[in-house]
Each structure stands twice: as structure tokens, then as C-alpha cells.
Residue, then its C-alpha position, 0 to 999 in steps of 0.5 A: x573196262x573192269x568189271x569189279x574192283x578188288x577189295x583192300x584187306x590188310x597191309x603189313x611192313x615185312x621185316x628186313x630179312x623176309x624171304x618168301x611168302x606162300x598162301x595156304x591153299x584155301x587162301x584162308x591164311x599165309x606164311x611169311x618166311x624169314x632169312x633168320x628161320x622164322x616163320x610167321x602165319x597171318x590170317x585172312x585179315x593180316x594178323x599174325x596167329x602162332x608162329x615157329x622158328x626153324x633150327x636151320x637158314x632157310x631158302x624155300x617154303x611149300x604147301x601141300x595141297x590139303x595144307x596141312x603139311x608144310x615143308x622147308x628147304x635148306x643148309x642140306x636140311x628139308x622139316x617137315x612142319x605139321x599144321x595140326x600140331x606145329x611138331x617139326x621133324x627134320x632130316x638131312x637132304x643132298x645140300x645141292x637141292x636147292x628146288x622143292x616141290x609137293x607132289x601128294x603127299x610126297x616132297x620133290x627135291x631137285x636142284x642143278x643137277x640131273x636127278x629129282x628125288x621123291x621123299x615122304x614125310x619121314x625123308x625116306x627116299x620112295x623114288x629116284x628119277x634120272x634125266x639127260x641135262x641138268x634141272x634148273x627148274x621144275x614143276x609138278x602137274x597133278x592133273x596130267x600126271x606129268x613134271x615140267x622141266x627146265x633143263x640146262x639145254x634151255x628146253x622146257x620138258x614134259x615127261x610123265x611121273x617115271x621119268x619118261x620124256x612125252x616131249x620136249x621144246x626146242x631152245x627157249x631162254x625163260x625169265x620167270x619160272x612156270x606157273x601151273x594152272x588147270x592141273x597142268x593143262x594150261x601153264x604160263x611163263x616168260x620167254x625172252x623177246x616172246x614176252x608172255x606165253x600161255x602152253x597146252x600140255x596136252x597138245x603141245x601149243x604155245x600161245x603169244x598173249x599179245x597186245x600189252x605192255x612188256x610183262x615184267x611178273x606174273x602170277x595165276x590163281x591154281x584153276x586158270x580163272x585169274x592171272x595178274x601181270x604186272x608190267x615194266x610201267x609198274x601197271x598190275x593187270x587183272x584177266x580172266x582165264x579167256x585173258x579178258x581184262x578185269x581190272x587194272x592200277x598203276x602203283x606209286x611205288x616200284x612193285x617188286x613181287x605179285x602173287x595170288x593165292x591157289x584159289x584166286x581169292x586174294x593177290x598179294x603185292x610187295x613193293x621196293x619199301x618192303x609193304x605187303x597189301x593184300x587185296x580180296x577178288x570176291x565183292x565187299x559184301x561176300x568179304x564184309x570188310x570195310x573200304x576200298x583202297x584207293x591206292x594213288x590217295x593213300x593207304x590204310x597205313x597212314x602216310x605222315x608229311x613233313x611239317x617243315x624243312x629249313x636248310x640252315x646256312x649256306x650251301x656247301x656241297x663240302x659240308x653236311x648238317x651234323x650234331x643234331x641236338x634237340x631237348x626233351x621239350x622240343x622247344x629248342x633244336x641245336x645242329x652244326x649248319x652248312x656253314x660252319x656256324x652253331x645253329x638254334x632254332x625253335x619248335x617251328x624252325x625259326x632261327x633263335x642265335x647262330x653262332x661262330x665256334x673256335x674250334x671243331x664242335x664236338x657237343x650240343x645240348x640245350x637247356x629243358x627250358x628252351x632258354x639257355x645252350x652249350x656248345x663245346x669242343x677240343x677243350x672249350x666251351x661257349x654258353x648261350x643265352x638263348x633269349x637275349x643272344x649273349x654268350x660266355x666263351x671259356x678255353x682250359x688249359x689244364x687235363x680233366x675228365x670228360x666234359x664241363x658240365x653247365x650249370x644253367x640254373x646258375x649260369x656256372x660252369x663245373x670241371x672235374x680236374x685229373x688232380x681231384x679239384x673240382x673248378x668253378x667258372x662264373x658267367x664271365x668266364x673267369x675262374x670262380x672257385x676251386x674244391x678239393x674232391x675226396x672221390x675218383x669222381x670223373x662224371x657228373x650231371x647239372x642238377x638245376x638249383x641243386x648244383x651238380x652230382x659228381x659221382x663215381x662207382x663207389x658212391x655219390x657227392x652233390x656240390x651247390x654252385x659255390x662249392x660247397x658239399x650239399x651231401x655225399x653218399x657211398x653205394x652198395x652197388x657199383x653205379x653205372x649212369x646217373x641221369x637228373x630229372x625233376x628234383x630227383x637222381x636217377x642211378x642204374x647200377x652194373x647188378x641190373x638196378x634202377x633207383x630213384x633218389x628224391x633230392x636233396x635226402x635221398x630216399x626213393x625207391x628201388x627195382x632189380x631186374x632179371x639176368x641180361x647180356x647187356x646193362x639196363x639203360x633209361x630211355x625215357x623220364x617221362x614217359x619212364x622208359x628203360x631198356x631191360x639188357x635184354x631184348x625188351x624195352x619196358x613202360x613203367x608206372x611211379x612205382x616200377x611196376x611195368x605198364x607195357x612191354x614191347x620186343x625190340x626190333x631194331x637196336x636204333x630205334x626210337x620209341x613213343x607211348x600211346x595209350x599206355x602201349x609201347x610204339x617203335x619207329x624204325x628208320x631206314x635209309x630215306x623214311x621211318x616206320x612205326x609199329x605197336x607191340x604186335x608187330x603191326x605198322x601205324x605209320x609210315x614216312x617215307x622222303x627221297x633223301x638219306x637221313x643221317x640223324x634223328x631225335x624224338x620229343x613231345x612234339x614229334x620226330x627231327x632228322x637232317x638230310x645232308x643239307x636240311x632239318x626237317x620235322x614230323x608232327x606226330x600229333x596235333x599240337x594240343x595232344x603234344x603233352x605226350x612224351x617221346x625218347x629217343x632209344x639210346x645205343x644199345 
């Protein structure tokens, strides 16, 4: 059967709006092309060298055959990319080519239309070429100094560099485009009800490689040695050049492109999930790279499994879990259940109170402790012992601002009325007190035992849970947020600021951050994580000074810490993926149904499917001392 194994050298998660990907021609690094014009080279270890942006939307990279010149098509645009020096020249090109090709040292630029171009590296025209039929498709053939046509007849035609047709076929309906191996001599492609044909240009024959599945790609290294097919069982297949089977696998995930290096020293496989694994043909001992990949058993990014799953109440194909609601501790998880009901579960899933709501809930938030929850909606809410299962239940007939805001240190509830009163609700629901508020305060947040902090972009005013004024303060800059955590406030403000106040005197400290489009925004108290307004989220130490630092690839992700060093996870539609600074892949999880909310705390990442919770342990439960935040909207 299989004479050797390839070797597993690297995989990498590629961005969404990944385009192409080439190998240099010693197959010593490759490049990575994306939609938006940025172009990244990786090694032959898969980490990422210096990249570049192009000025214009790209549609098609090549490589010379020395590699050391790189060319890129588009939007009536062809750069020129020199490897030695990274300097790119630019030049407007005819916006129907749309086909590219290197022949020396030359560009062939062709398109559907009858014409191939030959420009060099200054995109100065040095030869036009003029055939009967449009071109949907060709290739250059050193070895034999010939081009290889597709035409709009569905005719492959040879003809020499001039342009003179040596011979052509007769009707053939290709499914792939040719693959040139040997210099032209022995070239591939797939034909309609023919499947996989090897042709000579030389003698002009066409051979059926008979004997296999129907071949769904292909790929071949430049000197016929190696070709790669993968099949429609999703089955990749490795041959030699006299098609002697070396080596083949069957892939959990649905493949959707292969491709091997000029060489055919490395092959490269994407599957439907956006993974690039690329594998080494010489043995271990030549590559001195670690272990082989045994791809049914897993990979060397790590796949993360569900710890559990419940569906709290009963099923209703009408109804979806909604309003996920989980607190910084991850000790107490709030959602809207199939039921209708609130649902309060523990860390391990278990129901704690399920609870009835009089009108369509709105909010969920649950107590740091664990121990107490509110539910509100359409001007009601309903508190929750959480330990005893005994809850207060208050409606409000008159206008205010926002929500109630739940003291449940106290067990007091605070409300901000449109007539500048501040109204105080005892735990049996019955109106306490009333205070005149001097602000236009219309926000505010619970404070444990300090009561609450109203405020406003003027300034700040603490209230204890009798009403009395503990303090108030004006500020020199307009307040935009402020958060409570752990005895202390802290304040962004519309000129990019961060402060914390220590309460109840209010001294601390202060960051300003550079100019941004968007306000700074804090992520995270624990570890201190703030959105900069920019396109960066930073790691900060007691003093502000920034531990870590990590560009931001999704505007919906969420974001952990580990060793000191900023990590995003970026969900897609049915899983999340994980990533280090450097772009590099940590984790994955990848499930079989759409997840429509998310949230992340010290002991790992909560999600609903339309009718289940579902949970990710991160870590074991004794490094759970870590501390996670979900990345609010940016």
C-alpha cells in the first residue's frame, strides 16, 4: 500500500476573507492572499514573516519561477511585488484580464476575450498575441515553449509562444483548470463524464487514469513526481508520476481545496472550516519536525468539547433560549427558557429557581455572589433570593429613566424618576423613601454596601440605602460609563479617559489615551481590560501601564488572558476559535448547531443553541482563577 506517511508541520485558521494561497517555488515558504489586499508570507514552519497591503481588491497572485518577483491582479491593476526589497510598482492594465500567468520574466494577462498580453515588470507591452476564440483559460509551458488554451469552443489548444496553433482537440467540457508538470510535456485536467486525464503535448495522447473514485481536485508537484487527488468521499490520494499509489486518508472535515508546492516537497489542505494543514512529503528525520498527525485522532490545534449541555424547559419548536445572563464568577447563569419561565442554573448546569414572569422579560442580571438575581421588563421587575428561592415582585406606574437599579447588598431597590426623585423600594415591594435629586441624573450602578452612584456627564453623586447623600462630585470631563468593582468606580470619559476612584474618598488614579474613532470602553476589571477606540484592546497592570496589547480581528469577540498575553475567541456560526497575539490558532470547537449568544467568565465559555445551554471548560478547575470578559459592542 503506502510507502511512507507525509509529516504534519503546521495548521492555521485563515481569515474570512482569505483568497488564494501560493507556495514559493522551493516550497520553502507561502503566501496567503486576502479580498481586502493583504498579503501575508508564512514560513515552512507556518509562522508569519513580514507581510504587505496592496492599494487596490485583488483577484489573482503568481510567482515567478526564481521567486523572487510576485505579481498581483486586479480592479484594472497588475503590482509587481519585488521579494528582495518588498518595493511595489503598480500599473493599469485592460480591467477584462482577469487570467495571469509568468512566462520568465515576463506577465501573461489574458481574460475572455481573444487576446494574451505580454508585459515586463515596468508594464510595458513587449508582445500581443491574437487567437480565433475567446481564452477562458491558459497556461504557459517553458519546457515545450508552447501555451495551452481553453477556448470559448471548449477546445484545449496548443500553439507555440508566437501565437501559432500546433494542434488543437476537439469539444471537451473541462472541470478544473490544467496543471502543468515536466515543463509541459505531461499535463492534467478534469473532463466531464471522462473524469481525470493525463495529456502529452508532444504526441498529442490523452490518457484515462482509470480505477478510482470520481476525482473531485487535483494538484501535482512541477516535475510530475507527485499528484494529489482528492475524491468526492472526501479521500485525498497520494501517486507517483507512473500513478502508483503512495499514500492516502480520509478527512473528518469536508475539503475544499488541495495544493502542493512546485517542488512537491509540501501539500496544503483547506477544509469547509477555513483550516490550512500543511504536511512535508520527505521523512521526519529529513524535516526534523516533531510528530505525525493522525488526522481521525485530532490535530495540533486543540479541539475543546463540551462539559455539559441542558435544554432548560420544555420544548417549544416556537420558542428559542434567549437573554443569556451569566456573572463574573460564572457561579450563576440567567436565560429565557423554551417555556417561557426565567431559568437560574449553577456552574454545573443544575437548575437553582425557575421562575414565572408577568410580562416580556427584557434583562437578566445575576449578583457577583451567586446568591441573589433580577429579572425586569416593561416597567417591572422581580428580585431573587437565589438561596432560598423567595422573591419580591415591584410594577411602577410612573416615567423614569432606564432601568431600576437593584441593590442586593441591601436588598433595595433604586429608581431615577423623569421628576428628579430618586425612589427607594424595600424587599417587600412597598415604597420606602423618596429624595430630591439636584442632577439631571438618569444612570447610575449598585454599589454593594456603599448604595448606589448616580451620575451624570457633569459629575457624580453616591446615595446610601436610606437616601442619604454619602457625596457628590463635579468632573472636569464629560463622563461617559461608570462601572463598580471592589470598592472602587470606574469612569471613561468622552476625551478618551480612564479613572479609578477609591470609594468612598475618591482618590485614584488616571489614564488618557491617544486620539481614536470610537470611545474607550472597559472590557474586563479583572483581568483590567479596555478597548482603546481604536482597533486595539489592551492589558493593563494597577498602574495602567499596558502589560499586553492585541489587534482586534472580529468587533464580536471575546477575550481571555493567559500568561500575561491577550487571547481572542471568535465565533462563527456553529463553533469559536481561539487566537494569541500573533495571529496563531490555540483552540477550536466546532458543534452542529447555530449559536445565538455567548458569554465568558473565569471558568469558560456559555452559549445557547435555539433550545440548549451549553458550556466549555477552558481550563481545569483549579487554574479557574483566571479571569475572562466578554468584549462588549464595539
Amino acid at each position: 500500500m503506502a510507502t511512507f506517511t507525509p509529516t504534519f508541520l503546521y495548521q492555521i485558521h485563515l481569515r474570512k476573507d482569505f483568497l488564494q494561497l501560493e507556495f514559493s517555488p522551493k516550497g520553502d515558504s507561502a503566501f496567503l492572499l486576502h479580498k481586502n489586499g493583504d498579503l501575508e508570507c508564512l514560513s515552512s514552519t507556518g509562522e508569519k514573516k513580514e507581510g504587505f497591503s496592496l492599494p487596490f481588491t485583488p483577484e489573482l497572485l503568481k510567482l515567478n519561477h526564481l521567486g523572487n518577483l510576485l505579481a498581483v491582479l486586479g480592479e484594472g491593476k497588475l503590482a509587481f511585488v519585488d521579494l528582495a526589497s518588498l518595493e511595489i510598482s503598480t500599473v493599469n492594465v485592460d480591467p477584462r484580464h482577469g487570467l495571469l500567468e509568468f512566462s520568465n520574466q515576463h506577465v501573461v494577462l489574458g481574460g475572455f476575450h481573444p487576446d494574451l498580453i505580454f508585459c515586463n515588470r515596468f508594464g510595458r507591452v513587449v508582445k500581443r498575441l491574437k487567437f480565433d476564440s475567446f481564452i477562458r483559460h491558459f497556461k504557459v509551458a517553458p519546457r515545450t515553449k508552447s501555451l495551452i488554451l481553453y477556448n470559448r469552443d471548449l477546445k484545449i489548444v496548443c500553439a507555440d509562444m508566437e501565437g501559432k496553433v500546433r494542434w488543437q482537440t476537439e469539444w471537451l467540457k473541462l472541470q478544473s483548470e490544467i496543471v502543468v508538470t515536466q515543463g509541459g510535456i505531461v499535463n492534467y485536467c478534469l473532463i466531464e463524464k471522462s473524469g481525470l486525464m493525463q495529456f502529452h503535448l508532444p504526441s498529442r495522447e490523452f490518457f484515462r487514469l482509470d480505477g478510482e473514485r470520481q476525482v473531485k481536485q487535483f494538484t501535482a508537484s512541477n516535475d510530475g513526481n507527485y499528484l494529489l487527488l482528492l475524491d468526492i468521499q472526501n479521500r485525498l490520494k497520494l501517486y507517483d508520476r507512473d500513478f502508483k499509489k503512495l499514500w492516502e486518508q480520509d478527512f473528518q472535515d469536508p475539503v475544499s481545496q488541495v495544493q502542493m508546492s512546485p517542488t512537491g516537497n509540501l501539500f496544503a489542505v483547506l477544509d469547509a472550516h477555513r483550516m490550512l494543514t500543511c504536511f512535508s512529503l520527505k521523512s521526519s528525520q529529513e524535516q526534523q519536525r516533531g510528530e505525525f498527525l493522525e488526522i481521525k485522532q485530532g490535530t495540533k490545534i486543540v479541539e475543546k468539547e463540551i462539559a455539559w449541555s441542558k435544554k432548560p424547559g420544555s420544548h417549544n419548536p416556537t420558542q428559542e433560549l434567549r437573554l443569556l445572563s451569566v456573572n463574573s464568577s460564572g457561579n450563576g447563569i440567567g436565560l429565557l427558557g423554551l417555556n417561557g419561565a426565567v431559568h437560574f442554573l449553577d456552574q454545573q448546569g443544575e437548575t437553582v429557581l425557575e421562575t414565572k414572569f408577568p410580562a416580556s422579560v427584557e434583562y437578566i442580571n445575576i449578583h457577583h455572589s451567586g446568591n441573589h438575581a433580577e429579572i425586569y421588563g416593561e416597567r417591572q421587575v422581580k428580585v431573587c433570593d437565589l438561596s432560598t428561592g423567595t422573591s419580591f415582585y415591584i410594577p411602577f406606574d410612573l416615567p423614569f429613566w432606564g432601568r431600576p437599579l437593584v441593590n442586593f447588598f441591601h436588598q433595595k431597590v433604586f429608581l431615577i424618576t423623569k421628576e428628579k426623585e430618586l425612589y427607594i423600594y424595600h424587599s417587600e415591594g412597598k415604597l420606602e423613601k423618596s429624595v430630591k435629586l439636584k442632577g439631571n441624573y438618569r444612570k447610575g450602578v449598585s454599589c454593594d454596601s456603599y448604595g448606589i452612584v448616580l451620575f451624570d456627564e457633569k459629575g457624580l453623586a453616591c446615595y446610601s440605602e436610606t437616601g442619604e447623600l454619602v457625596f457628590s462630585s463635579k468632573m472636569r470631563e464629560s463622563v461617559k460609563d461608570v462601572f463598580y468593582h471592589q470598592d472602587q468606580l470606574w469612569l471613561t470619559t468622552e476625551s478618551r479617559s480612564l479613572l479609578r476612584l477609591d470609594l468612598p474618598g475618591l482618590k485614584g488614579k488616571k489614564k488618557r489615551f491617544a486620539k481614536g474613532n470610537k470611545p474607550i470602553r472597559i472590557l474586563s476589571m479583572n483581568p483590567l481590560l479596555v478597548f482603546d477606540g481604536g482597533n486595539r484592546v489592551l492589558h493593563l497592570d494597577d498602574q495602567f501601564s499596558v502589560l499586553s496589547q492585541l489587534e482586534i480581528r472580529s468587533p464580536s469577540s471575546l477575550f481571555m488572558v493567559e500568561n500575561r498575553t491577550i487571547c481572542e475567541i471568535i465565533k462563527e456560526r456553529n463553533g469559536f476559535y481561539c487566537y494569541d497575539a500573533g495571529g496563531n490558532t490555540l483552540w477550536r470547537y466546532r458543534g452542529k448547531e447555530r449559536i445565538t449568544e455567548w458569554a465568558i467568565t473565569a471558568n469558560g465559555l456559555f452559549f445557547l443553541t435555539s433550545d440548549s445551554i451549553q458550556f466549555i471548560a477552558l481550563k481545569p478547575a483549579y487554574e479557574c482563577q483566571r479571569q475572562f470578559s466578554q468584549f462588549l459592542e464595539i
